[in-house]
ZADO-536731 format. One record per residue: x, y, z of N, C-alpha, C in turn. Coordinates in pm, whole numbers, padded with zeros to 5 digits, always signed. Each point is the difference from the previous one (the first is absolute). Layout:
N
XYZXYZXYZ
...
***
This chain:
331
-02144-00053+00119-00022+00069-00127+00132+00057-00052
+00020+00006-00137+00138+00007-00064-00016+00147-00003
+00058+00107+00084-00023+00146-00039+00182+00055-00007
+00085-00042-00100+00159+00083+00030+00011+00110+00021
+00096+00015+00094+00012+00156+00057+00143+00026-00037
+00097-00092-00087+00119+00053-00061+00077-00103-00107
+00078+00073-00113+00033-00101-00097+00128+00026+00028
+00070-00168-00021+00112+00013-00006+00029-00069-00113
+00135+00071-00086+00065-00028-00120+00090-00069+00018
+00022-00110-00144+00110-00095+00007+00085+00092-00125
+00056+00076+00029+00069+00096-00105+00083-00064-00158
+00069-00139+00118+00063-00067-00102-00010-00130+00089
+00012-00149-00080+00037-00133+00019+00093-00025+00045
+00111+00065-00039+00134-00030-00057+00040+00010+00179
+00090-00065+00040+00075-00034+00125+00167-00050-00016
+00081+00054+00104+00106-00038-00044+00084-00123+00135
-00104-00045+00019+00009-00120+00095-00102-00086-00051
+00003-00114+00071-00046-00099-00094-00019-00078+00171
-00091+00033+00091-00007-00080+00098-00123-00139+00012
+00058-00108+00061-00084-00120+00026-00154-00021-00008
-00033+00113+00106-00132+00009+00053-00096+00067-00122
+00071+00078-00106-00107+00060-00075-00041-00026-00137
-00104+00007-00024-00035-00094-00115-00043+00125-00115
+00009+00145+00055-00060+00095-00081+00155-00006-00166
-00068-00046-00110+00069-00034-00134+00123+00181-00030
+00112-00058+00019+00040+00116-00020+00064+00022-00105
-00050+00120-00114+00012+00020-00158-00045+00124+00010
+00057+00052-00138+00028+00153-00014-00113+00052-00051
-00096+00050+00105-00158+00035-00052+00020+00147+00088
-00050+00088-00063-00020+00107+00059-00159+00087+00045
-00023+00072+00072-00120+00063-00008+00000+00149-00083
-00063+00014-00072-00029+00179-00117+00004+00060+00132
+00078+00117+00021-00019+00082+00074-00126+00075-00040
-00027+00053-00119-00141+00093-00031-00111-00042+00046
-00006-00142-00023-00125-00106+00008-00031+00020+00152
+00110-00041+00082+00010+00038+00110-00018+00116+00094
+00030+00062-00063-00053+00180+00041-00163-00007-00023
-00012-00032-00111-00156+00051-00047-00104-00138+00099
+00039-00141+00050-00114-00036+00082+00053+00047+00153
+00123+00042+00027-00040+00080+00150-00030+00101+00015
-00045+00054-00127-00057+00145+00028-00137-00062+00023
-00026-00101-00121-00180-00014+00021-00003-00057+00196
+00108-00058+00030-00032-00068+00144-00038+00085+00102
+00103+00117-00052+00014+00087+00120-00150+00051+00006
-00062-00002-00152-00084+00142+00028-00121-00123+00045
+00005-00123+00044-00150-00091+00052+00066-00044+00155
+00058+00091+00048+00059-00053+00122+00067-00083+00044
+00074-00058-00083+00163-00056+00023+00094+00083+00027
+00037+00005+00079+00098+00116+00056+00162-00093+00069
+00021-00103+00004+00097-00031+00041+00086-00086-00125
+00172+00026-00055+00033-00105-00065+00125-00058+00085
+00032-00066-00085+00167-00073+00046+00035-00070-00121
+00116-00081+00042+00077-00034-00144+00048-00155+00053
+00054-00093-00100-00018-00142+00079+00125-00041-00147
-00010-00118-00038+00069-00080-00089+00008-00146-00024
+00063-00039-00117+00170+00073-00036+00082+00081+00149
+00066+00041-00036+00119+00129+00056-00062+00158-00067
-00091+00026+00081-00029+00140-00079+00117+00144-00031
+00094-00050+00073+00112+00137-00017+00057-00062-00085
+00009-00143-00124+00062+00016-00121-00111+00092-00120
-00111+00084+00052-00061+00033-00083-00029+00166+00027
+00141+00069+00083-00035+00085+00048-00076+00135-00021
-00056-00011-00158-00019+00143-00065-00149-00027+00007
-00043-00161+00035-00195+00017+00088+00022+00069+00103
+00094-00041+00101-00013+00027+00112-00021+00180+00038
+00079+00023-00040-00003+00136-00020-00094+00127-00075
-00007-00061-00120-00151+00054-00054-00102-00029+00039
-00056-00130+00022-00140-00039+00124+00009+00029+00112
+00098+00054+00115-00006+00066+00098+00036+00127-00029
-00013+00024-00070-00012+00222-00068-00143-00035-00037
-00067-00070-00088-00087+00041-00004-00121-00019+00106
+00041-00108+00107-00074-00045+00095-00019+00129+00090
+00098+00071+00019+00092+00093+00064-00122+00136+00015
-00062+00029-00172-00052+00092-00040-00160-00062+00014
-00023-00103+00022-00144-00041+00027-00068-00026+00179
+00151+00041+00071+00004+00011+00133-00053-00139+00012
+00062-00096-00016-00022-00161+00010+00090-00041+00130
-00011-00089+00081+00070-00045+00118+00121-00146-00051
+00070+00033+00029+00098-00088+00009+00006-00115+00094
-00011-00168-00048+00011-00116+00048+00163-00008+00010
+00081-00116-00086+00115-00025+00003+00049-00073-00140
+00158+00045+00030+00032-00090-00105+00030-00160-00002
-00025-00090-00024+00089-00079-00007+00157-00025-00029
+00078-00058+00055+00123+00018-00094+00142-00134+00124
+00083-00037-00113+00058-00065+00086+00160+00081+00009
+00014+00134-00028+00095+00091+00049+00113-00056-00060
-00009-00100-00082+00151-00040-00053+00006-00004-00167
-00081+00116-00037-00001+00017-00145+00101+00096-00076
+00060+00092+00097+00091+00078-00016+00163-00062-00046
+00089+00109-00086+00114-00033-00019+00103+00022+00072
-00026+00102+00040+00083+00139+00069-00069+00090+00088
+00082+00050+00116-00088+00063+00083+00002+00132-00088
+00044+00034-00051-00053+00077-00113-00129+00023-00080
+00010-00140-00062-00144-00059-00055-00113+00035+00094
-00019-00078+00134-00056+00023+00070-00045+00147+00077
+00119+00060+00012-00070+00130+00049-00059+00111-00106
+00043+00017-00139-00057+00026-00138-00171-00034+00043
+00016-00156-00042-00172-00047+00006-00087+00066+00098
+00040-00008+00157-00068+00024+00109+00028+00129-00011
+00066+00112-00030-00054+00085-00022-00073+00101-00083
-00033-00090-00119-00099+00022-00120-00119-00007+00114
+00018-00158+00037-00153+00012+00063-00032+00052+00128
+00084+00078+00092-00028+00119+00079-00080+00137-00028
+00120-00001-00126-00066+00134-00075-00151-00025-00043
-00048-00078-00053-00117-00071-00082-00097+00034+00101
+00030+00006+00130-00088+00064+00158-00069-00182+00016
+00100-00099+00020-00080-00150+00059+00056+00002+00133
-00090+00005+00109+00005+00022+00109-00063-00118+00082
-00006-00132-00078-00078-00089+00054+00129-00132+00052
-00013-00103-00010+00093-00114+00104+00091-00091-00103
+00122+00015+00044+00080-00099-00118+00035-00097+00055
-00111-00068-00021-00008-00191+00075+00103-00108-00057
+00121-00049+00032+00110-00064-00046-00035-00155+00090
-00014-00082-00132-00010-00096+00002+00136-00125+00035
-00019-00038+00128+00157-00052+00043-00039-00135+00096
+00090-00062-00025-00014-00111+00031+00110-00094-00065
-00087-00161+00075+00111-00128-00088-00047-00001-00139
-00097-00009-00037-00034-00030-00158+00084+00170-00065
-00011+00101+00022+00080+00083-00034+00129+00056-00029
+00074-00067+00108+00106-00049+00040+00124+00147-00049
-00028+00135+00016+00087+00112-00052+00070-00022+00108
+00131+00088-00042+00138+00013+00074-00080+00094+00075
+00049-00011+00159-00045+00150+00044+00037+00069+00034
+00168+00021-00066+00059+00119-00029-00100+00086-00075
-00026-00056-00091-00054+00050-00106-00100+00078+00009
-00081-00053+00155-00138+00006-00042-00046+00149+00174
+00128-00015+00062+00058+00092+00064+00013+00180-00058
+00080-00042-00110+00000+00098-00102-00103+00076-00081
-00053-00090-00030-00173+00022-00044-00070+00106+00111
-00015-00110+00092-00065+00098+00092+00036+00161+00074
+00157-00008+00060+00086+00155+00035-00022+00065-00110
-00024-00037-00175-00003+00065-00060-00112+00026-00048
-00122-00022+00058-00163+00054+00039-00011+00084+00097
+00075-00044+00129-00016+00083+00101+00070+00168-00004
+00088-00029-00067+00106+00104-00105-00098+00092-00040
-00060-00052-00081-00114+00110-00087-00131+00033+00051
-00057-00103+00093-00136+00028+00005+00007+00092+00200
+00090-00007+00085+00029+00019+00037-00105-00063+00158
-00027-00125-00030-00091-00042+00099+00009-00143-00030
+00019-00069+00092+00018-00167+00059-00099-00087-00051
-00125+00099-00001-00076-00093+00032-00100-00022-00147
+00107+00029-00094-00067-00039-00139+00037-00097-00067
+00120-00047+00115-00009-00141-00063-00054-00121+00086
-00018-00091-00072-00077-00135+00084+00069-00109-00099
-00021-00114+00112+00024-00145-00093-00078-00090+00018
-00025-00086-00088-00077-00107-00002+00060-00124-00007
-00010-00089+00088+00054-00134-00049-00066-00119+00023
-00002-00112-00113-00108-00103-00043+00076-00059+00087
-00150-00055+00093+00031-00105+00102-00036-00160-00060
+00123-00079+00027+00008-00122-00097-00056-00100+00100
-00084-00082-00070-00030-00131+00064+00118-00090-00006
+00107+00025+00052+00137-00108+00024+00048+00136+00107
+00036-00077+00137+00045+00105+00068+00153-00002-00003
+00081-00053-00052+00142+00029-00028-00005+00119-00090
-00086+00051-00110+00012+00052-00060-00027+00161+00054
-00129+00018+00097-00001+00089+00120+00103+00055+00055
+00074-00129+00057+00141+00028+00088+00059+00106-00096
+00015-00074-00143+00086+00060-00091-00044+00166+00058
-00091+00004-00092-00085+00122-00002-00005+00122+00157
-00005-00079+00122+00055+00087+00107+00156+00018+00003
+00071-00049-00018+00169+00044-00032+00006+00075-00066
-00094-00001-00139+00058+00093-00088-00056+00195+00074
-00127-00001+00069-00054+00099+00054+00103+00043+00143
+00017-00124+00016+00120+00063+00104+00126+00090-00048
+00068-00079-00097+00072+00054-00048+00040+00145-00057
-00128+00051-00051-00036+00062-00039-00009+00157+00090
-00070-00079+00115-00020+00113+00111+00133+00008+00075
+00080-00100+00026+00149+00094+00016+00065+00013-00064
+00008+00026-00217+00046+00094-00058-00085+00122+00030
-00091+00031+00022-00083+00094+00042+00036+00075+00112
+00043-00068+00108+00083+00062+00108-00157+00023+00062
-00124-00129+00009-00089+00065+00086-00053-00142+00056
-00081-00055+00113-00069-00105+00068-00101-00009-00091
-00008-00156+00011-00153+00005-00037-00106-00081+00160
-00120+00078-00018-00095+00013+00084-00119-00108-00046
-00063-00011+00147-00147-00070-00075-00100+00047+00119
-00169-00023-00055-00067+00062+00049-00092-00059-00106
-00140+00001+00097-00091-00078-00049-00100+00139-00085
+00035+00119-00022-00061+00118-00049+00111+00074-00040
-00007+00104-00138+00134+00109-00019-00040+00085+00128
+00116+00080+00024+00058+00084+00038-00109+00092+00009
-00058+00030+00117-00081+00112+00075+00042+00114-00063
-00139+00101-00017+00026+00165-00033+00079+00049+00139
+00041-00071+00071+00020+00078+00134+00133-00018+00007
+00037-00084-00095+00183-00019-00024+00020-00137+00135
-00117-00058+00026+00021-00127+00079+00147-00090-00089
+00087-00068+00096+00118-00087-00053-00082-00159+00019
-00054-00064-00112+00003-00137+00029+00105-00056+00073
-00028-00117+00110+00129-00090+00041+00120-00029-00110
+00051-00065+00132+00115-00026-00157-00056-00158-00008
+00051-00005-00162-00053-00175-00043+00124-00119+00066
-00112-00067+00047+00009-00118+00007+00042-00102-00131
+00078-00040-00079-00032-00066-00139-00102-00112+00058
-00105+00014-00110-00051-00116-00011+00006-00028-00149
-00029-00107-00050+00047-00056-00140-00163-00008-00075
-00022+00098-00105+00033+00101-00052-00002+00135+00075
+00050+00122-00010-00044+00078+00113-00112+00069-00075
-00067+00025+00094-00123+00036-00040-00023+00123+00041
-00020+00099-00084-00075+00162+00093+00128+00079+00021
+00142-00059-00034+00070+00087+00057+00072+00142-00087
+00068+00050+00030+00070+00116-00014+00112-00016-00037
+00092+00100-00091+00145+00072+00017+00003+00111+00039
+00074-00022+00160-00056+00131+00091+00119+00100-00001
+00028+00124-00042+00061+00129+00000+00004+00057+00152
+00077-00079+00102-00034+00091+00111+00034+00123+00020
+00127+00093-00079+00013+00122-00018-00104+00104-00026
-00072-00052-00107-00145+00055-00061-00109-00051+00084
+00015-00093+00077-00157-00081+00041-00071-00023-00144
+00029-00048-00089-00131+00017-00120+00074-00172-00041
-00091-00066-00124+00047-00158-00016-00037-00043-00134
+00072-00094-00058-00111-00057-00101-00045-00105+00053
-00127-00003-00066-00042-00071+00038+00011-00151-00104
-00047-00080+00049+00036-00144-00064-00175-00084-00027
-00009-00005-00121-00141-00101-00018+00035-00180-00082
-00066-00065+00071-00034-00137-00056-00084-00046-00045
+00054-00042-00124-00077-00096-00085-00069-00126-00042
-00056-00052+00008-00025-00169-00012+00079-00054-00127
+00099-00117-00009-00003-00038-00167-00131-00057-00040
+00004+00037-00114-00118-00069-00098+00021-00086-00087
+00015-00174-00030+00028-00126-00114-00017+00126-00082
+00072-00040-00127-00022-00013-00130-00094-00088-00003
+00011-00099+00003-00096-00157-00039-00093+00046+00160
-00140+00075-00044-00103-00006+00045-00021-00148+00085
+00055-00126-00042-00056-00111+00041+00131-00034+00123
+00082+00042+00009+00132-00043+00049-00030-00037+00151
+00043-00087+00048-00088-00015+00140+00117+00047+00112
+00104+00013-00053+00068+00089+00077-00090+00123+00069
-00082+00057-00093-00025+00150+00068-00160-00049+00054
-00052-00133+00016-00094+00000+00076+00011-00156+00098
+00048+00100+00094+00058-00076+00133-00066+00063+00118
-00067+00085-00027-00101+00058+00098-00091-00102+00069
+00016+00022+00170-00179-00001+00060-00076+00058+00024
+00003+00093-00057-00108+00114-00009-00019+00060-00094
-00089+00085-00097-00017+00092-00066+00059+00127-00004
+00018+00067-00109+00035+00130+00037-00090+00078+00032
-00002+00120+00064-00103+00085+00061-00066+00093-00151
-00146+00005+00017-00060+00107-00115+00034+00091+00034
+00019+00064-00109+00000+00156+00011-00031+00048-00106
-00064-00088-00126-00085+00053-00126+00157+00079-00079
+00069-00078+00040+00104+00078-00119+00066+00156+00061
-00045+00082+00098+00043+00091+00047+00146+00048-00002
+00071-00097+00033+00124-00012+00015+00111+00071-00150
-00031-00141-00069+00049-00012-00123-00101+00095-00124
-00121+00020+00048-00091-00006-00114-00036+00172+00002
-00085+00027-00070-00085+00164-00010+00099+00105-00126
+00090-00121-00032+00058+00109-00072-00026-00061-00233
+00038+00119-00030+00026-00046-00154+00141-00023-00051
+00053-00142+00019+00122-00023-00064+00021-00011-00120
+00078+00121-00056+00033+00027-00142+00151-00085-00012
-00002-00096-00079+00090-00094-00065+00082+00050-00094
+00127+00011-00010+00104+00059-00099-00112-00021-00186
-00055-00130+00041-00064+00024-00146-00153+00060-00011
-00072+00079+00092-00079+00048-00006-00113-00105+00089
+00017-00101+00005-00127-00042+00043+00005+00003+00176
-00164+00003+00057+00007+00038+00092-00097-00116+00127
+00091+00013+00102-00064-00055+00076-00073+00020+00157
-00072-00052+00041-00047+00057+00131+00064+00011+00145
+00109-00044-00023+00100-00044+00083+00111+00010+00031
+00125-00025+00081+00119+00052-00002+00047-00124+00055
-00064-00146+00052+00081-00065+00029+00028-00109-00122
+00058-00104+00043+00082-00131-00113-00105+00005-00098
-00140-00047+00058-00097-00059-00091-00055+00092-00140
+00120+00142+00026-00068+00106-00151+00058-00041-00155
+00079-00078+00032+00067-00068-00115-00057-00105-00081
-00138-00022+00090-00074-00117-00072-00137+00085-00107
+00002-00065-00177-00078+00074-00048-00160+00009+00001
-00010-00095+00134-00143-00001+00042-00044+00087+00074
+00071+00081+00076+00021+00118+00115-00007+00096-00062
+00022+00042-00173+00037+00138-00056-00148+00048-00048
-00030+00119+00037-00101+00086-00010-00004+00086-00138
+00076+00017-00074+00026+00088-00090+00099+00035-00060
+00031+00113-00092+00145+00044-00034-00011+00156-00003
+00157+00056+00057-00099+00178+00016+00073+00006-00177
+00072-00060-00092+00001+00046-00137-00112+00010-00051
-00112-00119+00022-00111+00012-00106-00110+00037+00104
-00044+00015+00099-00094+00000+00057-00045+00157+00101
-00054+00073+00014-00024+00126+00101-00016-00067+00166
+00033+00058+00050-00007-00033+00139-00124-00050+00044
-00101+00082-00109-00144-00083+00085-00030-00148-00036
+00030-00020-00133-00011-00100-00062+00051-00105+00090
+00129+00056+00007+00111-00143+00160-00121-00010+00119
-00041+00104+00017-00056-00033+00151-00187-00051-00046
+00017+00009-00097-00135-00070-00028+00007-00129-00028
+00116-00041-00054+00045-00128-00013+00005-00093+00085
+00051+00084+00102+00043-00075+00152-00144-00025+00060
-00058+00038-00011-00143+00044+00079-00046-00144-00055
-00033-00049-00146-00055-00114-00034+00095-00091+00033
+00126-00031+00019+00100-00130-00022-00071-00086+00160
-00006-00098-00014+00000-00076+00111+00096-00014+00105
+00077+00002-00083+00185-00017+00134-00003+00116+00060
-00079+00115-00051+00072+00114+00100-00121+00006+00077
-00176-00017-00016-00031-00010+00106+00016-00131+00118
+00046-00089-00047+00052-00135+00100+00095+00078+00092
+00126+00085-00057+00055+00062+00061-00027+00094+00087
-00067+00074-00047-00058+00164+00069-00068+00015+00091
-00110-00115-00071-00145+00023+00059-00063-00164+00097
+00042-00104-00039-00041-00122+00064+00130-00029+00124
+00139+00017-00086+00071-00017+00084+00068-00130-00023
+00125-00015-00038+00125-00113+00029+00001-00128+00094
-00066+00055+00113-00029-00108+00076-00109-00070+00014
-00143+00055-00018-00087-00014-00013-00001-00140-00119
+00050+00089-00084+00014-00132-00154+00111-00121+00036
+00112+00011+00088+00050-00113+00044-00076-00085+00101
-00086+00076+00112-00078-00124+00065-00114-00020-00051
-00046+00020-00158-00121-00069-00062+00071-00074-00092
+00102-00019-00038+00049-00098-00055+00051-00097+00074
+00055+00001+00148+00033-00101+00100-00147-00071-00024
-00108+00046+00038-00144-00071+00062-00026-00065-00159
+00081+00020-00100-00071-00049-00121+00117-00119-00005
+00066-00038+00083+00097-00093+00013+00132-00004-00108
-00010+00158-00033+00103+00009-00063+00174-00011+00046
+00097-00062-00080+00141-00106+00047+00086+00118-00069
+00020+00071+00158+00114+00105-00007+00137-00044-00005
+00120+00029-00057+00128-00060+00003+00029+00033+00151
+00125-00075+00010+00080+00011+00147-00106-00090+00101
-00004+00118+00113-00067-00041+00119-00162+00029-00023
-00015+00088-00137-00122+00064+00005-00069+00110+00012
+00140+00082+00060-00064+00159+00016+00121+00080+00018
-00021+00121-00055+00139+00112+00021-00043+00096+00033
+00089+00033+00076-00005+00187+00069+00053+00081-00069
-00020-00006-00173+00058+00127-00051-00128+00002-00130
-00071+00100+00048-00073+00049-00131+00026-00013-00102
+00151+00064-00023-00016-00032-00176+00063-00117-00058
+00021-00102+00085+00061-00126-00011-00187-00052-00092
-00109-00002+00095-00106-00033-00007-00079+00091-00118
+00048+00084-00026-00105+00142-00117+00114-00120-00117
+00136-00010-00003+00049-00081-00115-00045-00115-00078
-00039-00048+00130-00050-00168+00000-00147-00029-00046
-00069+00139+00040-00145-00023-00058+00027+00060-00144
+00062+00070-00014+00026+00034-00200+00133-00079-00082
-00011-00115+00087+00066-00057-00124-00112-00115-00100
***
């Protein structure tokens, strides 16, 4: 059942990288800050209590960021994360200005930096970014990274060099461990590389504290591409859990049920918070078919009744990435 428990805003489109893997159209659309204020107030007050921020590059739009976490601030709302690929800045100037607008603003939630090969930032750069979070917020562990794990494993390799790299401009190990880091201050082993690394850490052994590191699946553009269905197996249900439960607000207002690849498709969009009240969106959602296939029947369920209906999947026939498969059924 589709019940969101937090919205996250696309503040702005606009990006100042231009990487391989992403297909989100990048143009100078903004979100009304007012508009914006006035449906997370209605969210907050029906029990949405969690937001975050996504993109575009949301720190080229920094005067949302800051006013929607003041006002989130004052509705005692919980903080998810930002998105961001930490290389939007001019000057460490620039940068410490911004990040500390949004200190002050009281956002106390995770600044998830998107890094990798398709990303491809200097990581001098991206070094800087971060000492100059840890600078202000005065804790390690608000930042995190994410990096899209590519179906070409040269491109992986890429992608572990660059995390290496990274962690000795950092001056720290990185760790792995099949769980984070115990309340008990347990030290995962140290990693083994395996190609992609999976689960692991940038470990602070001075502090004992780490970031932590999450992976991504890529997702085709071309829904049909048989590159991304090379699977023998299915991906596991989980009714969308993962990716799903939330209201993705789109730099242009419209909204979707989702946070992974497949929210970009206009068969997936539930509403718009310009023209529509929050109930209206979630009443919407309630009748659409795709979101109970999603919610409520389940992703997989609808891929092995279309196998038995002898339906001619590209590739091998089956993929282990949900939203490779949520794409492919809405095109």
């Amino acid at each position: 059942m589709f019940k969101p428990y937090e919205i996250i805003f696309v503040p702005t489109q606009q990006c100042n990288l231009h990487c391989a893997h992403c297909f989100v159209p990048n143009k100078e659309q903004r979100l009304d800050i007012s508009r914006a204020e006035k449906f997370l107030e209605t969210a907050s007050d029906n029990g949405i209590d969690r937001i975050g921020f996504s993109g575009g590059e949301p720190f080229l739009y920094p005067e949302f960021l800051e006013r929607i976490t003041s006002f989130a601030v004052d509705k005692a709302m919980y903080f998810d994360r930002i998105m961001t690929n930490a290389a939007w800045f001019t000057s460490k100037e620039h940068a410490e200005s911004v990040l500390q607008s949004l200190y002050d603003a009281g956002f106390d939630g995770s600044i998830c930096i998107s890094y990798d090969f398709f990303h491809n930032q200097d990581p001098q750069k991206i070094r800087l970014f971060i000492e100059t979070v840890f600078a202000i917020w005065k804790d390690r562990r608000v930042i995190e990274l994410t990096a899209v794990r590519s179906i070409k494993s040269s491109e992986n390799e890429a992608t572990n060099a660059m995390i290496e790299q990274l962690s000795n401009l950092l001056d720290s190990s990185i760790i792995y461990s099949s769980q984070q880091t115990s309340d008990d201050g347990t030290i995962p082993e140290k990693l083994i590389f395996n190609k992609p690394l999976e689960n692991a850490f940038i470990y602070y052994e001075d502090e004992q504290d780490s970031i932590r590191i999450h992976w991504i699946d890529q997702t085709g553009e071309n829904p049909e591409d048989p590159q991304f269905w090379q699977s023998n197996e299915w991906f596991a249900e989980d009714y969308c859990e993962g990716p799903g439960q939330v209201l993705y607000i789109h730099a242009d207002g419209s909204i979707a049920p989702c946070c992974g690849y497949a929210n970009e498709n206009e068969k997936l969009k539930i509403g718009s918070m310009n023209t529509m009240t929050l109930e209206q969106v979630l009443n919407n959602a309630k009748s659409m078919e795709t979101v109970k296939t999603v919610f409520e029947q389940g992703l997989l369920k609808e891929a092995r009744k279309m196998e038995k209906e002898n339906h001619i999947f590209p590739g091998t026939g089956k993929t282990c990435n949900n939203c490779q498969f949520c794409a492919y059924l809405l095109k």
